[in-house]
Residue, then its C-alpha position, 0 to 999 in steps of 0.5 A: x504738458x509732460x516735457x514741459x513739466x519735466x523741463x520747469x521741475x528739472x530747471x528748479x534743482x538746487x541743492x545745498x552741500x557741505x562744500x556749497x551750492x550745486x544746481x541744474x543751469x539747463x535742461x539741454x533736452x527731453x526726448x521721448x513720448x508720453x501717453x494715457x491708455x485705459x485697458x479695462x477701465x483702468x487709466x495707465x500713464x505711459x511715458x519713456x523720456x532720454x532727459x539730459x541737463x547741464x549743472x554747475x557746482x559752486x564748491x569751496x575748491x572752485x567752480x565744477x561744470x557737466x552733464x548729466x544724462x538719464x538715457x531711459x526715464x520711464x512709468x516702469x524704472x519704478x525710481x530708479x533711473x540709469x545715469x551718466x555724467x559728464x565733467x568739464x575739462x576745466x574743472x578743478x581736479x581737486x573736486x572728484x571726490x566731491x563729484x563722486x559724492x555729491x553729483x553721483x550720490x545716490x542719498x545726497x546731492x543733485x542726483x538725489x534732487x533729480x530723482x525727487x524732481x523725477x518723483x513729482x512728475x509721476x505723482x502729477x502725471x499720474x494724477x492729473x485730469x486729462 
């Protein structure tokens, strides 16, 4: 159920921009293992996923491909999730700054949807019947 909802969550990111549209085009893969333990009658949703997804940025100085990876996606990054991305080569040069503002942004853009996205998930995980 875990990477299932993670992948439909993550495939629905679309975020509006000043310099136009960005949106998750795959989720290339969601590795890792989730569980619920009880320890004195108290439940605890457990999961540590390495989660990477391709994106694509229709920006007014051309189109902006990559990837991103989030490496440790776990009940304890408390959201805050390390990340890396990746730019296509045939990317236009002139969309760096774009990139750093709005792909790597931390308030605004497609890391600030992921995020959200990441946040939903542990709200139902967390509250889900099991």
């Amino acid at each position: 159920w875990c990477k299932q909802r993670l992948t439909d969550l993550l495939s629905n990111v679309e975020v509006e921009t000043p310099p136009g549209r960005i949106h998750v085009t795959r989720v290339v893969g969601i590795d890792g293992d989730a569980s619920v333990m009880i320890s004195r009658g108290k439940r605890r949703c457990l999961f540590e996923y390495n989660v990477t997804v391709e994106w694509e940025a229709e920006w007014n100085c051309g189109t902006c491909k990559g990837v991103m990876q989030y490496p440790d996606v776990s009940d304890d990054c408390e959201g805050k999730y390390e990340f890396a991305v990746e730019v296509d080569a045939a990317s236009p040069p002139n969309a760096r700054p774009y990139v750093d503002i709005f792909i790597k942004g931390e308030r605004a853009g497609l890391r600030a949807a992921i995020n959200e996205a990441f946040a939903a998930f542990v709200d139902e995980f967390n509250t889900r019947d099991q």
